[in-house]
N, C-alpha and C positions, 0 to 999 in steps of 0.2 A: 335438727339444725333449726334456730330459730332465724328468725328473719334480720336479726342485728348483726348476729355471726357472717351471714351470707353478704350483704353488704361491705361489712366490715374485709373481709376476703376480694372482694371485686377492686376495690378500689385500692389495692398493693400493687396487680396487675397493668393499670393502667399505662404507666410511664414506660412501660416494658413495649408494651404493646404500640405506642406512639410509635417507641423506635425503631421498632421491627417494622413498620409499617412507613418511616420517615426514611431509613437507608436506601433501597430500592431507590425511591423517587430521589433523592438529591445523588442518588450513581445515574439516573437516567439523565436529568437537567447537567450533571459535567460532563455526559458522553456527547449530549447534545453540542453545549456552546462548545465545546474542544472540534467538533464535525466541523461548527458553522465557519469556526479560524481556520482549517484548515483549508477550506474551500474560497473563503476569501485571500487567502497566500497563493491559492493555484491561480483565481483569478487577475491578482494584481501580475503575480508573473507573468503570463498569459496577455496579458495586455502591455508589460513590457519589451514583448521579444524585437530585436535588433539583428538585421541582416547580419552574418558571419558567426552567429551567435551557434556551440552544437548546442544540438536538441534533441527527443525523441520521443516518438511518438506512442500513442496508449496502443499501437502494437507490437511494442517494442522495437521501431526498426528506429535506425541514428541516422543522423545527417546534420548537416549544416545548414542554416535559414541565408538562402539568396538572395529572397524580395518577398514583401507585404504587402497586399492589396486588402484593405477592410479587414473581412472575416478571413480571408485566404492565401495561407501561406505556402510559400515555393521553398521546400525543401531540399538538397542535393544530395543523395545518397549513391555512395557506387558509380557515379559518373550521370547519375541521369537525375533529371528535375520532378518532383512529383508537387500536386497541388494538395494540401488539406486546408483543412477545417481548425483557427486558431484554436480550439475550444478542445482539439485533440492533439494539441502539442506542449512539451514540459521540456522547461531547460534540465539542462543534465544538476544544475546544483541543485536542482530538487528530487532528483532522481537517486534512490540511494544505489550503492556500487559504483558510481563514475563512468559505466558503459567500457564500449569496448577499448584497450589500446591502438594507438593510428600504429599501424606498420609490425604490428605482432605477430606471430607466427598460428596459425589455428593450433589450440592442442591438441593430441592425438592419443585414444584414446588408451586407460592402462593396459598392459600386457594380462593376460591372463596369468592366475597363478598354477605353479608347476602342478600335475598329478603325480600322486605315487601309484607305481604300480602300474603296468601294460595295460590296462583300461578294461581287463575283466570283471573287474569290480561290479559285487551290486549297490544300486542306489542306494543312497539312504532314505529314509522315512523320516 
């Protein structure tokens, strides 16, 4: 192989190689700004919460916003008041599923399905 050949070869590869190397980073920089939106939508909600408003909290538990002092919100769940941290409370519209129904019945759970056979059976593998 001469040295014209070799050259002549490297430089077909190039724009391949860009791209290969250009997908990655412009997947990283949209996963980035899509994070940074997201977090400013939690924020602004977050800052707009409104006594009577449901909510819930990032441990999953619901209630209803009472009162607002600063950073600390009076929640009412279940009959009783609890204090958090606004920074761990999400309106339900941003919550996907809707949360619980008011006044639903708990569901319970399936029935087991029937066996055949008086239960001498061997297990399966």
């Amino acid at each position: 192989m001469t040295l014209a050949t070799g050259a002549a070869a490297g430089t077909g590869g190039s724009g391949l190689t860009l791209l290969i190397l250009a997908l990655p980073i412009l997947f990283l920089l949209f996963l980035m700004f899509s994070q940074r939106r997201r977090a400013r939508a939690v924020t602004d909600a977050q800052g707009q919460l409104q006594p009577g408003q449901e909510v819930m909290t990032t441990s999953g538990m619901y209630g209803v916003v009472r009162a607002i002092e600063g950073d600390v919100v009076h929640l009412e769940a279940g009959g009783t008041v609890f204090r958090f941290q606004r920074r761990a409370i999400l309106p339900i519209s941003m919550v996907g599923g809707g949360g619980p129904a008011r006044g639903a019945a708990p569901e319970s759970a399936p029935e087991p399905a029937p066996r055949d056979g008086d239960g001498d059976e061997e297990p399966r593998r």
